[in-house]
N, C-alpha and C positions, 0 to 999 in steps of 0.2 A: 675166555669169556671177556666181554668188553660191555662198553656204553657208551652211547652213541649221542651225541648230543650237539646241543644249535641255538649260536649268534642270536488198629491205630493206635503203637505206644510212641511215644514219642518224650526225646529228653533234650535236654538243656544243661550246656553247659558254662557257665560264667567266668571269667576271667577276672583276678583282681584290681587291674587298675581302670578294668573299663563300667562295672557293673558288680553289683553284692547283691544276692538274696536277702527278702526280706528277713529280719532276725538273726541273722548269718555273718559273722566276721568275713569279710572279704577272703579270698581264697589263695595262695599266695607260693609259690616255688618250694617246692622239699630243699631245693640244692641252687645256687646260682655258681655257672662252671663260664670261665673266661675263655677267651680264644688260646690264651697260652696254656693255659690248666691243658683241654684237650689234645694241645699237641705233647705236653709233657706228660701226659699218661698214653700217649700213642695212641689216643683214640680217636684223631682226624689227621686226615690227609689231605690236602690241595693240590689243585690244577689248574695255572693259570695256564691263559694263551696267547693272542699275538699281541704283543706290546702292553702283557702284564695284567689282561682284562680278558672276560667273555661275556659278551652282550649277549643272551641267548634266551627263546623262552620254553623250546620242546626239551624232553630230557626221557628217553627210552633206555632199562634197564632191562640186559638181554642176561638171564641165570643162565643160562648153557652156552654161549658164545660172546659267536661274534655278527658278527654282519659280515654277510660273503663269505662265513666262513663257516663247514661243518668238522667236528675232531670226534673221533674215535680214542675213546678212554679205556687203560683196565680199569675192570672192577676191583683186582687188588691192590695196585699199586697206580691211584687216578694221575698223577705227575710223571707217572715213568712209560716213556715208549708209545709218548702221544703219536695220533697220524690225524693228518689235518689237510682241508680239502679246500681250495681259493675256487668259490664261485662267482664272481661278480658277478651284475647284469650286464646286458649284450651291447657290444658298441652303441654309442647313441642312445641309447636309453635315461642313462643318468643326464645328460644335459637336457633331453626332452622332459625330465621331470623336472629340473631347476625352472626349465621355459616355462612351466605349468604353475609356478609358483611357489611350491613343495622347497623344503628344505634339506639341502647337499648334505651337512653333517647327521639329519636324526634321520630323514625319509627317502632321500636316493640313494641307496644301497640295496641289495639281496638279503632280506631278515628272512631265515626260514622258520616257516610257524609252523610245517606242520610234518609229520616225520612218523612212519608206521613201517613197520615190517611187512615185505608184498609178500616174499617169498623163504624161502628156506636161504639165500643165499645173497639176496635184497631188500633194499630200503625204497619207501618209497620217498623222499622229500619235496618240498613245494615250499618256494620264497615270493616275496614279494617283488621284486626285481625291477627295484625304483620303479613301481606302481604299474608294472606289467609283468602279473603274477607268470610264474614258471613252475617246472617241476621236472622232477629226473629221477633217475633209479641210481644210487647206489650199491655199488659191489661189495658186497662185505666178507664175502667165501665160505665157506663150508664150516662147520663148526669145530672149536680146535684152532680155526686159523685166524690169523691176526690182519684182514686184508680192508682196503679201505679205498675205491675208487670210483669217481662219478662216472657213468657211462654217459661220452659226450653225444650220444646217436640217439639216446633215449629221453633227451630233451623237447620237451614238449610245454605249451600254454596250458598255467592253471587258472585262470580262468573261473571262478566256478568252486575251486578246489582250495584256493589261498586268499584271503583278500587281500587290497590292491595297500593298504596304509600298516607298517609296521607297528601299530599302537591301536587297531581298532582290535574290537574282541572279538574273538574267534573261537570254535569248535568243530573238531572231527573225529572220525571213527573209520578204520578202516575191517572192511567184514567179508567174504564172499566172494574176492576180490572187485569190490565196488569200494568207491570213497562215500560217505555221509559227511554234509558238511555245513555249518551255520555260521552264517558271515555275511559281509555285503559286498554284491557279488559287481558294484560299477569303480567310479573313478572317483565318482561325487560323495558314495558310501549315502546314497537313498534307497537303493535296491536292497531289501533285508531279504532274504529267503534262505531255508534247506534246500538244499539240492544233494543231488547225488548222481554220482558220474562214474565214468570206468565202467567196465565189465561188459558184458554180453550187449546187456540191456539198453531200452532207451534211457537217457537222462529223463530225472522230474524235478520238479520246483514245486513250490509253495507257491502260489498268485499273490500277486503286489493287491491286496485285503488287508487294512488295517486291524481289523478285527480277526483277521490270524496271525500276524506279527507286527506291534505297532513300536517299532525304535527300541529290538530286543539286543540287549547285549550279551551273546554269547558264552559260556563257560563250561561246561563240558555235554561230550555225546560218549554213548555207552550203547552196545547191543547186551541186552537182559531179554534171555526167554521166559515165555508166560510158561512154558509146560514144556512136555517130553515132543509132541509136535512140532515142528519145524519150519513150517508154514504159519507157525502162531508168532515165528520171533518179530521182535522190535524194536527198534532203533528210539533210544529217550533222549529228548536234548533237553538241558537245564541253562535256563537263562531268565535276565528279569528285562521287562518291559514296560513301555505307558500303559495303565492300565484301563482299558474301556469303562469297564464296570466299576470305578471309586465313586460315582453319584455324586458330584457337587468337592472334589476330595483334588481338585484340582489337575496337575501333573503325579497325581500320584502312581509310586513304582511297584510293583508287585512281582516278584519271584516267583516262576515255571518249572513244570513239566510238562514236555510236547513228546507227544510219540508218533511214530507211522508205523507202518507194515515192512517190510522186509518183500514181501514180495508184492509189494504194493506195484500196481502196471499203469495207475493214470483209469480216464474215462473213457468209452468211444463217443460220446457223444458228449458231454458235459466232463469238467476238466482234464482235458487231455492235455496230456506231457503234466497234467500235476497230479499233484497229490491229493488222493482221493480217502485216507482212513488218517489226515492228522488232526489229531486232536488234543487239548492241554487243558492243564488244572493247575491251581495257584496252590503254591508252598507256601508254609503259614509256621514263622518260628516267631513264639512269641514268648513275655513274660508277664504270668498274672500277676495284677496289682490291687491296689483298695480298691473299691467301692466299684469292681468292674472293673475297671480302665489295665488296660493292657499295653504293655510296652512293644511294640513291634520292631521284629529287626528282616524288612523285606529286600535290602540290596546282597544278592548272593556275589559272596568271592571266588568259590570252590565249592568243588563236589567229590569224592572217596567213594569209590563202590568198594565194600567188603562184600566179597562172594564165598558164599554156602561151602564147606564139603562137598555136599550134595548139587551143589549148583542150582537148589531151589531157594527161592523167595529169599535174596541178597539184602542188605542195608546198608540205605544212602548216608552216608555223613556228609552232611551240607555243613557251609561254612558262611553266614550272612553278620553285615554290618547294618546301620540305624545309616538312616538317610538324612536325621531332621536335624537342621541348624541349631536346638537346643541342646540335646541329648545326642554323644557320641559313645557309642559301644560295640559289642563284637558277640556273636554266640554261635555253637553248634548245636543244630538238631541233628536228629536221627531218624530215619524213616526207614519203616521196616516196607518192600515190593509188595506183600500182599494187602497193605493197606493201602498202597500207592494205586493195583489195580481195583481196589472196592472202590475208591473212587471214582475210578474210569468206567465203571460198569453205574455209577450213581446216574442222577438227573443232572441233561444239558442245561446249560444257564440260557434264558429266554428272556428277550423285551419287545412289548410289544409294540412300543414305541418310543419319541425322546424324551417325550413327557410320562413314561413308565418306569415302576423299578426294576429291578433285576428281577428274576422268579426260576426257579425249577419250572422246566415248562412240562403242561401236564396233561399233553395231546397223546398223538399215536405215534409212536416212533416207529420207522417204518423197517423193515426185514431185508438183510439181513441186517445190523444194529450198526449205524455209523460208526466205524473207526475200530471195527474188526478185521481181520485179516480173510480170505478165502482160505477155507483148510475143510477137514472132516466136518467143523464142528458145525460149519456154516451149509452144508451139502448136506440137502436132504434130496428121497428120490424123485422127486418131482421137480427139485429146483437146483439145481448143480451150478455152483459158481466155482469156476476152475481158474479166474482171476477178476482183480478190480474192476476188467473194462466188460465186465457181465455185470456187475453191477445197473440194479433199476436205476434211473434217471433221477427216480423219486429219494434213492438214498445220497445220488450224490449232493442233489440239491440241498438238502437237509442239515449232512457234513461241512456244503459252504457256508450254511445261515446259523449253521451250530458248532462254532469249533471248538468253547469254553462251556468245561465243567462246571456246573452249579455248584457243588461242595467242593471248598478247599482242603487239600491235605496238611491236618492241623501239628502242628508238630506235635556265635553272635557275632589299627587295622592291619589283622589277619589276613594273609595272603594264600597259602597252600596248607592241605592237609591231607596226610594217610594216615592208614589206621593198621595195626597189627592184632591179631587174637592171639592170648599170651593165656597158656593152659597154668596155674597156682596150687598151692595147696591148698586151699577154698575155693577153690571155682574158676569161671576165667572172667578175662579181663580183656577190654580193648584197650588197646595203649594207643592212644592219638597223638601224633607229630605234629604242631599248627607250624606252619612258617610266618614269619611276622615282612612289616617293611624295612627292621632296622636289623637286619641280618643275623636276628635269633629264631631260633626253634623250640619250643613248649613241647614240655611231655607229659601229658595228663592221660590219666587213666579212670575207667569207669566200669563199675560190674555187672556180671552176669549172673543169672543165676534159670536154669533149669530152659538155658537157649534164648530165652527172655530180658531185655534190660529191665533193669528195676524202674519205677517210678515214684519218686523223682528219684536216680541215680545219681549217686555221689561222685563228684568230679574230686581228682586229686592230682592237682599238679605236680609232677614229682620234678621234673629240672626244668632251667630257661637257659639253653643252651647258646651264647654267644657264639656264631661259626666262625663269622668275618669280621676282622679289624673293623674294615670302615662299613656304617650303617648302611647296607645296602638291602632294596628288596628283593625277599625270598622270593622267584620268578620258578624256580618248579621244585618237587620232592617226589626222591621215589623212593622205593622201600626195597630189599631184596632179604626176606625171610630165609632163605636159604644160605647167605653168608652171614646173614645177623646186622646187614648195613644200613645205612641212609645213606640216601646220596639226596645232596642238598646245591642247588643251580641258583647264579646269582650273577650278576654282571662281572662282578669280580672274580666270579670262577665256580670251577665245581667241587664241591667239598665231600669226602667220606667220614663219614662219622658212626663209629661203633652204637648199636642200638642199646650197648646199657656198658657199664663201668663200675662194675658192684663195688669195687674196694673202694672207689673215692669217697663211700656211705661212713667209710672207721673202722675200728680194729675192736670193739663191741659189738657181742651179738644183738645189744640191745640198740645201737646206730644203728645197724643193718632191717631191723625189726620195724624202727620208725622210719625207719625211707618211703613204707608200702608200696615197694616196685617190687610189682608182680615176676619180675626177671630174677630178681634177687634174693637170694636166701641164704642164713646162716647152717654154714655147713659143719659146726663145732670147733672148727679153729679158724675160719674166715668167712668174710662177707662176698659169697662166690654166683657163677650162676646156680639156679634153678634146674636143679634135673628131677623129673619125677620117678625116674627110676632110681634116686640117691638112697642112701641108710638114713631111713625116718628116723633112727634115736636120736641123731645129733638134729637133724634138718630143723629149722627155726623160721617160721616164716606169719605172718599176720596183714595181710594186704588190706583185708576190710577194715580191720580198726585200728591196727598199728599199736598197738601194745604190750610192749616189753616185759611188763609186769606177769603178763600170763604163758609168755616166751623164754622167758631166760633167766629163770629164777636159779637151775641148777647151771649157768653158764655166766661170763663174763658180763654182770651186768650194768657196771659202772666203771668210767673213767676216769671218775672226780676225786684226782691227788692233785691238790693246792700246790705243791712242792715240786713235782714233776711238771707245772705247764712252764712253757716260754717266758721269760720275764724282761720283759719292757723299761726301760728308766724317760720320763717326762720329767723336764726342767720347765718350770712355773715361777711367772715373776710375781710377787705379792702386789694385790691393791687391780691385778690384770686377769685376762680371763685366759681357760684354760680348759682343753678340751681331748679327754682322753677315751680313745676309740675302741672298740667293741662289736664287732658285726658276730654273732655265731651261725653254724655251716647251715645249721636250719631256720627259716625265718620262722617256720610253725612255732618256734621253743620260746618262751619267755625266759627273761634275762634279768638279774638281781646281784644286784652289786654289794661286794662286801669290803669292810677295812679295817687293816692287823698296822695296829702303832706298838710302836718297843713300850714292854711295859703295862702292856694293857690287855684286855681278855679277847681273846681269838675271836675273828670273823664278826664285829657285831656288822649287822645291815647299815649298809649307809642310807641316812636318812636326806630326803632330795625333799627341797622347799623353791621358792622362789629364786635361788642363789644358786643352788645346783641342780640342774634340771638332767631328768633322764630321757633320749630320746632314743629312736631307732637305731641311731647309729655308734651312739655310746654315752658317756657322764661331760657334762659342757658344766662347768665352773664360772658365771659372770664375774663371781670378783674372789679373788685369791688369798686365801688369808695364812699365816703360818703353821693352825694347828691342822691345816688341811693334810699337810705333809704326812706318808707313809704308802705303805702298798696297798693296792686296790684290787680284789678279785672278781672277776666278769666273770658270774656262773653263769649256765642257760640247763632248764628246766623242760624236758616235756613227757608227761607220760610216765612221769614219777623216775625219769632218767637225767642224772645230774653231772654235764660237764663241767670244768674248768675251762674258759674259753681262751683267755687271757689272765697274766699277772703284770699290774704295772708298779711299778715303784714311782711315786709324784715326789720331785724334792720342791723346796719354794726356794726360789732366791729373794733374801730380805731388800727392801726397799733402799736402805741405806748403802747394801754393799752394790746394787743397781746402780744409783747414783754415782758412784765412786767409779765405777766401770766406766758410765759414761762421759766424767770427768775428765777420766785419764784419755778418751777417746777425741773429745775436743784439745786438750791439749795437744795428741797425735796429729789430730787436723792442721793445727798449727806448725808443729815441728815438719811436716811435710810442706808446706807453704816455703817453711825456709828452709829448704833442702835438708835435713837431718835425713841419715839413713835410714832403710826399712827395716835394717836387721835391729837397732838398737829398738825402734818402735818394738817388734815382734818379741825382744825378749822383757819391755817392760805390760805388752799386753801380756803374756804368757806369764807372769806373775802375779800378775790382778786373777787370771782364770785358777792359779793353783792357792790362792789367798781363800776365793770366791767358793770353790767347791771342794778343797782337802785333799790330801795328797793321799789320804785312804781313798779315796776314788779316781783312780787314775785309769782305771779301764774305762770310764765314762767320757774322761775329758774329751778325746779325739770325736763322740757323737755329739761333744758341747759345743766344738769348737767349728762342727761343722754345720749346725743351726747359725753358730752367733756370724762364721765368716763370708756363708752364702745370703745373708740377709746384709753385706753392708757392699755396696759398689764400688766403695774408694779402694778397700782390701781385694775387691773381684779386679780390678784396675790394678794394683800396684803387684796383687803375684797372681801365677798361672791357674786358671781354675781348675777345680777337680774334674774327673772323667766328663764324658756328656752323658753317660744313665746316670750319675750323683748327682748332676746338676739338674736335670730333670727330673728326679723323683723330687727333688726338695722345692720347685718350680709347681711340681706337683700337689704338695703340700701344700703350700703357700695359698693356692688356688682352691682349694678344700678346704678350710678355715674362714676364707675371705665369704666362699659360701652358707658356710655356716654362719659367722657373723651377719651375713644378711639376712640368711633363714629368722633370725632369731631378735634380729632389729640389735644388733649389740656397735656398739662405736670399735673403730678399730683403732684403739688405743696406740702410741707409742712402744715399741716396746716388748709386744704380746707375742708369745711363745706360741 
């Protein structure tokens, strides 16, 4: 098996850094997992390609089998036993596009947009080919085999099938073997139309009518059937455009659904060669607010068809952004098909003029109903319509003057999203993958209950999956249920990444409890998958509410040994600030810090005023004093479950023996001036340091020595530095403080640890 790849209920979901419900703490990651985390727990794998990059935006995951450039991936091992296909465009082509004005590095190249399975044994691809779209067939071979070549004969003008600008947007479908395709189909990128090509049949387009596509930007096409009928299927394209109907509302944009007919033939007398049953309705993802006022998020990014068992009545997972220069945010709805086609079956939108408003128009709509298909349903015995071009004259003209739905279908930068149905011991669960632009992936989930979303359903973020080193955007995602994968596409390459990683959740059943991923569940001695056919007596699982409390009462429910966690030592200069860190694995958990001085009664709360403040990331000290000194315990809280996050030990160095440090350090100054050796310096510094901090701490010295000696330049100058990762972790540091300090408006002191 390989992958193939190239160069009305309605919910809402919010995301925390763009948007919070009213009343609602913002909503925030179960788990934040690093690019290195996932390759250390083996749960990603990369694929780079030619010169370390893949520019690409198609990505087709085949379960049973750059620019100018297409690679054939496994599914299991994405880096191993790549085959890779060099298309350029055709002699002369690329300088004809430079002569045209277009740009040599981003736009005269072969970007293949579009890439479908024709056959049992081929691909169909289609590039842009320095603005003289192409296409060809790919040989892939029978299944089982690992074969990968363009067939150079099978080369033909896309035309129609690609557009001509590797950066405009685009959709297709391929079905029946015909292509469905929304794009602009010139050189100029004015011509907007559907079309569709291949096969038997004649080609059809959409008419250059504003009023049926006015400046739409493309994002996906999908064949979804109405019923068991055949003749009833429909090709939906989802895109947003200017919208005719905002009344005084300017350039405003508005997000679609357009469908046609599948066996749509065109007019014989009125639109011939077009398209005679398209028609659309506006997608409507919004957030209510006071007093009425509603938040609208109408620029669509993506679209996810989740399809039925049953293959009846699928739901869309849209992915839209906010367009307005005040307010920038992101949300998903969810649209369930049978509300999609009540829509389509509502009243056409009518005006009767330009000084008119919008209206349900409430004349006679004529038989058989615009932007039905010919099938059974339409064939009665007197009137038999065996295709489009039987259509009355009177329906097509109607279908021109009426192409927008009256009622919108009511329902948030995000770039890609699938969705998986995840069966629980509560019920199920859709688990949504968002791809973002800075090369992470979101895993939120939302419940079911009796085939129905809830409303309002609860979103729960459960990871934010960093894939790629550098922020790159997420350009495709695709799912494969059947090995458990994501496969995640980006310029930087194509990544596999395991659909869950229960142990990274802890070694309590009550970690595993509060994750609420639905994949995961405690199986009596680990945080493992989810089998429904597992031994209920140990199985541990709470997806809806996450609560350990009513989970794991007779099992491991606490981790919280003060004495078993990590311990940490922080050197602090007195009179200076001082900032000891703290992140715990779940952001959900609240965090309370505690401090054991010798001598004194265990764990009182450290109390934080002015002077010590607590923030997200840990305890920040403005000014440093002696009795601050001792060990500090970061607990985190959630759900009546209590870890040890962290143990630091704070020492203060007193002001005076500070002084005395620095003393002896201008004097070094000087002795180097007049040539004295380094050695004699080093062993009167290395006296001051065992004066400074006691020769009972000598396992500390060498992490003392490497704060005090990577913070001075004369000493980075006079000996060899440490490795390049110890010098850049502490580079690193340096640069995280200095943040902080600014966060917090604090002077950066002489001196400060």
């Amino acid at each position: 098996p390989s992958c193939w790849a190239v160069c009305g209920v309605w919910t809402v979901f919010i995301f925390r850094t763009f948007i919070s419900r009213a009343g609602r703490a913002p909503s925030c990651p179960m788990l934040w997992v690093q690019p290195s985390d996932l390759l250390v727990a083996n749960r990603s794998s990369l694929a780079h390609g030619h010169r370390g990059f893949l520019d690409f935006r198609p990505l087709f995951v085949d379960e049973y089998r750059d620019r100018d450039r297409l690679y054939s991936l496994r599914l299991d091992q994405p880096g191993a036993g790549a085959k890779e296909i060099y298309w350029p465009p055709l002699p002369g082509q690329k300088e004809e596009c430079v002569q045209k004005g277009k740009d040599p590095p981003t736009e005269c190249a072969n970007y293949v947009r579009a890439l479908h399975p024709f056959n049992r044994t081929h691909l169909l691809a289609c590039g842009t080919g320095a603005f003289h779209p192409v296409c060809a067939f790919v040989n892939v071979g029978h299944r089982g085999e690992h074969v990968f070549s363009l067939d150079p004969m099978s080369v033909q003008s896309g035309r129609g099938k690609c557009p001509h600008e590797p950066s405009r947007a685009f959709a297709s479908t391929f079905t029946g073997g015909e292509l469905y395709t929304g794009l602009t189909a010139d050189f100029l990128g004015r011509d907007s139309v559907i079309f569709r090509s291949m096969g038997s049949r004649s080609s059809l387009r959409t008419e250059m009518d504003q009023r049926l596509l006015n400046d739409p930007k493309f994002v996906a096409a999908y064949l979804i059937p109405d019923n068991d009928d055949r003749d009833n299927d429909k090709v939906y394209f989802f895109f947003t455009e200017k919208a005719v109907e905002s009344d005084g509302k300017g350039r405003a944009i508005f997000s679609r659904v357009g469908r046609i007919c599948v066996n749509d033939a065109g007019g014989q007398r009125v639109l011939v060669n077009k398209w005679s049953t398209f028609n659309k309705a506006r997608l409507v993802c919004s957030v209510p607010g006071p007093d009425g006022i509603d938040t609208y998020f109408d620029e669509l990014e993506d679209v996810f068809l989740l399809r039925t068992k049953d293959g009846k009545s699928p739901e869309i997972y849209a992915l839209f952004s906010t367009i307005s220069n005040v307010f920038q945010g992101f949300a998903v709805c969810v649209y369930r098909m049978a509300d999609i086609w009540e829509v389509f079956n509502g009243p056409f939108a009518h005006k009767d003029g330009p000084d008119h408003q919008w209206a349900a128009y409430e004349g006679k709509v004529p038989y058989p109903r615009p932007g039905v298909c010919p099938s059974k349903t339409t064939n009665q015995p007197r009137r038999q319509y065996g295709s489009t071009k039987d259509y009355p004259d009177e329906v097509l003209h109607f279908a021109r003057a009426h192409p927008l739905m009256y009622r919108p279908k009511q329902q948030h930068r995000l770039r890609q999203i699938v969705v998986d149905r995840v069966d629980a011991e509560d019920g199920q669960y859709d688990v949504m993958f968002l791809g973002t632009d800075t090369a992470s992936v979101f895993l939120t989930s939302s419940s079911l209950q009796g085939g129905c979303l809830l409303e309002p359903a609860e979103e729960v973020i459960l990871e934010e999956l960093q894939v790629f080193k550098v922020p790159t955007p997420i350009t495709e995602l695709e799912i494969s249920v059947k090995r458990q994968m994501l496969y995640v596409g980006s310029r930087a390459g194509v990544a596999q990444v395991k659909l869950h990683q229960c142990e990274t959740y802890g070694v309590a059943c009550a970690e595993c409890c509060l994750a609420r991923d639905p994949y995961c569940a405690w199986d009596g001695v680990s945080c493992a998958r989810y089998q429904a056919s597992g031994k209920r007596r140990f199985r541990r699982q709470d997806v809806r509410t996450g609560n350990p409390m009513h989970q794991c009462l007779d099992q491991n429910l606490t981790v919280d040994d003060f004495d078993s966690a990590e311990e940490k030592v922080v050197y602090g200069t007195e009179l200076n600030s001082t900032f000891l860190e703290c992140v715990p694995k779940s952001p959900q958990a609240t965090v309370h810090w505690f401090l054991q001085r010798p001598h004194e009664p265990p764990l009182p709360p450290v109390k934080t005023d002015e002077r010590i403040l607590k923030t997200e990331q840990g305890l920040l000290f403005r000014t440093l004093y002696r009795p601050d000194a001792g060990t500090y315990y970061c607990k985190s809280l959630e759900h009546g479950f209590a870890q040890t996050v962290t143990k630091i030990t704070l020492e203060v160095l007193e002001s005076e023996q500070l002084e005395h440090i620095f003393q002896r350090e201008r004097e070094e100054r000087e002795g180097q001036a007049a040539g004295e050796e380094p050695a004699a310096q080093d062993r009167a510094w290395f006296k001051d340091i065992m004066h400074l901090i006691g020769y009972a701490n000598l396992p500390r010295v060498e992490e003392y020595c490497q704060r005090v000696w990577c913070g001075n330049p004369l000493r980075r100058k006079a000996k060899p530095p440490k490795s390049k990762n110890a010098l850049s972790g502490v580079d690193a540091g340096k640069k995280g403080r200095a943040k902080l300090q600014e966060k917090n408006r604090l002077p950066r002191q002489a001196g400060a640890t």
